[in-house]
Residue, then its C-alpha position, 0 to 999 in steps of 0.5 A: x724842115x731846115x736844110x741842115x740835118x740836126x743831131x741824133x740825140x739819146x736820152x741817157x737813162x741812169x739809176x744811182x749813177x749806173x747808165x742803163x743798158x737800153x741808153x747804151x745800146x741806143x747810143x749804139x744805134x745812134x752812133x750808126x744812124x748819125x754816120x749815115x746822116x752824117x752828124x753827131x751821137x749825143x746824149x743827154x743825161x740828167x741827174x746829180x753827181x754824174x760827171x764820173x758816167x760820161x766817159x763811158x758814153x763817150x766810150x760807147x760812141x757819143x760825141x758830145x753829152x748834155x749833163x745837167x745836174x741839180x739834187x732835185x733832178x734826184x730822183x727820176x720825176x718827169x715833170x724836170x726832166x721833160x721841160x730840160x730836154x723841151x727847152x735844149x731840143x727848142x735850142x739845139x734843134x737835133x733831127x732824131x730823139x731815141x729814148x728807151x721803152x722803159x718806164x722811164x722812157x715811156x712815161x717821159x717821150x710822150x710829154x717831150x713829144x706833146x709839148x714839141x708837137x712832135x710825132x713818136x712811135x713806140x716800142x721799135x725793134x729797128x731803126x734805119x735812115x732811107x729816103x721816103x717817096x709818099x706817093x698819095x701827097x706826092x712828096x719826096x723825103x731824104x734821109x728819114x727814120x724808118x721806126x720798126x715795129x709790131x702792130x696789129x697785135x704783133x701779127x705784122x711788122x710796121x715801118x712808121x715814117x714821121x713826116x712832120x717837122x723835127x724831132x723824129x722820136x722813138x721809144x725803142x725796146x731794150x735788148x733789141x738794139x746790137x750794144x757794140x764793145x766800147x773803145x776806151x780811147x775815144x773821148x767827147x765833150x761835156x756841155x754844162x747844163x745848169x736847169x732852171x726848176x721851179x717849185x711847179x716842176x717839183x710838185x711831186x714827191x716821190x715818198x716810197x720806192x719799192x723794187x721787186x727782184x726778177x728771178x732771172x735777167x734772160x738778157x744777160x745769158x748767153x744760153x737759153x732754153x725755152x719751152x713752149x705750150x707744145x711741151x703739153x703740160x706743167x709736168x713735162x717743162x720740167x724737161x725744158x729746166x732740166x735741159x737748161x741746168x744740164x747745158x748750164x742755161x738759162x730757162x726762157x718761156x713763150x706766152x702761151x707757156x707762162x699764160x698756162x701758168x707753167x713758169x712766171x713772167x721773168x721768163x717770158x721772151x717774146x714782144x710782151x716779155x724780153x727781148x733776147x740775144x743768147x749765143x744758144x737759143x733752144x726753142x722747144x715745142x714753140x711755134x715760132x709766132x711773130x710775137x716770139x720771134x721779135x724777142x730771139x730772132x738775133x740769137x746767135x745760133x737757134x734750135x728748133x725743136x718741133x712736131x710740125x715741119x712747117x712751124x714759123x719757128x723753123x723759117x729762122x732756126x740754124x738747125x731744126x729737129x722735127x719730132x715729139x719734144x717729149x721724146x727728144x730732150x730726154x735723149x739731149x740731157x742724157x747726150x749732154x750728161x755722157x759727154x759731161 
């Protein structure tokens, strides 16, 4: 690796001119990163009819902002998108690469990093930069990337050091990442990218897209609660969506809860559902595996409700109740309701 220390890079994820919020959340990051590296936040954003997007990365933390814009670089397909960042990576040389572990990032990251032999981990829940003592090759690195993750089925959590050459990549799950207010003040600058597409980088068409609505968009809700297989059947979760609508929240699910057929899978929190930052967490007859706990640990405050005292859930609540969940939140909806 080269003695000077490349930039922190996101690639900037948009719909229809809409930056998506994993992007700004990763430009978050980015900015925090390459403030301990002590170097730029860019971002790279591709598309058409763009130029009106780039302030608000700019007000979000990027310094500087790669945008290339072509009609065919509308919509989304990755074969353009992967050899643009290819050739500006190859150019420009940053030391880390964030992209967002969305369809989109999950299908364009691994052919960026295949071309670039370069290594990537996917689905991170935290980045840092520290320094790396590989004690079997007797090596000491500066300044790597520490990529967090859950592994082996999520029963651990994994700090991943990529030792190769740069770019240091990763996919990063989205609401993991703390998105910090934006400064309107702050301003960057725009490097005019113009793309070179052939007609083989356009090879596929996209004839039909077709979106299916979620019932509910647990990312954006400062309360949530959630039930868990604890709550024992189909019948009593209807405690769980009573509480949530007297409180006026949100109803979140473990796997096991969804797995039972009790609520669909937009409701799912946890390592295989959606990551969570509500102000209000209300846990409910849920273990507290580390599959769950991935998706709600940031919550701003979380209560615990459990019939077993010594349930993981509890090592990470604010306030924890140890009883029958049954018995409990019928006498919470009516406290909330006498109060109301």
């Amino acid at each position: 690796m080269s003695e000077k220390i490349g930039n922190v890079w996101v690639f900037i994820e948009q719909e229809g001119a809409k930056i998506a919020g994993v992007s700004l959340e990763l430009v978050c990051k980015g900015r925090e990163l390459a403030a301990k590296l002590g170097v730029k936040t860019e971002g790279v954003l591709l598309g058409n009819g763009l130029k009106d997007s780039v302030p608000t990365l700019f007000h979000y933390g990027c310094d500087r902002v790669f945008l290339a814009e072509d009609p065919k670089l509308e919509p989304f397909t990755v074969l353009p998108y992967a050899k643009i960042i290819n050739e500006l990576v190859k150019k420009e040389k940053p030391n880390i690469l964030l992209f967002g572990a969305t369809p989109k990032g999950r299908e364009l990251a691994p052919r960026v990093a295949s071309t670039l032999l370069a290594g990537l981990t996917a689905d991170c829940t935290d980045l840092k930069i520290d320094d790396f003592d590989d004690k079997v090759n007797k090596k000491f690195y500066k300044n790597k990337l520490m990529q967090i993750r859950p592994a082996f089925g999520g029963n651990i959590i994994a700090t991943i050091v990529n030792t190769w050459d740069d770019p240091q990549m990763v996919t990063v799950r989205p609401g993991v990442m703390k998105m910090d207010a934006p400064d309107t003040s702050r301003k960057g600058e725009i490097v005019h990218v113009k793309p070179q597409i052939s007609d083989a980088e356009t090879i596929v068409k996209v004839i039909q897209r077709e979106r299916k609505e979620k019932s509910v968009n647990l990312q954006v809700e400062g309360i949530i609660v959630a039930g868990g297989y604890g709550i024992g059947s189909k019948d009593n979760f209807r405690l769980v969506q009573e509480l949530a609508k007297t409180i006026g929240g949100a109803v979140g699910a473990s796997r096991a809860a969804v797995d039972a057929g009790w609520i669909d899978h937009d409701h799912q929190v946890g390592q295989t559902g959606v990551t969570v930052r509500p102000k209000l967490y209300i846990a409910c007859g849920i273990s507290g595996s580390v599959q769950h706990r991935a998706g709600m640990a940031e919550s701003g405050k979380i209560i615990a409700i459990n019939s077993d005292p010594d349930a993981p859930i509890f090592s990470i609540a604010h306030y924890g109740i140890v009883g029958d969940v049954n018995d409990i939140l019928p006498k919470m909806i009516k406290a909330f309701r006498a109060k109301a």
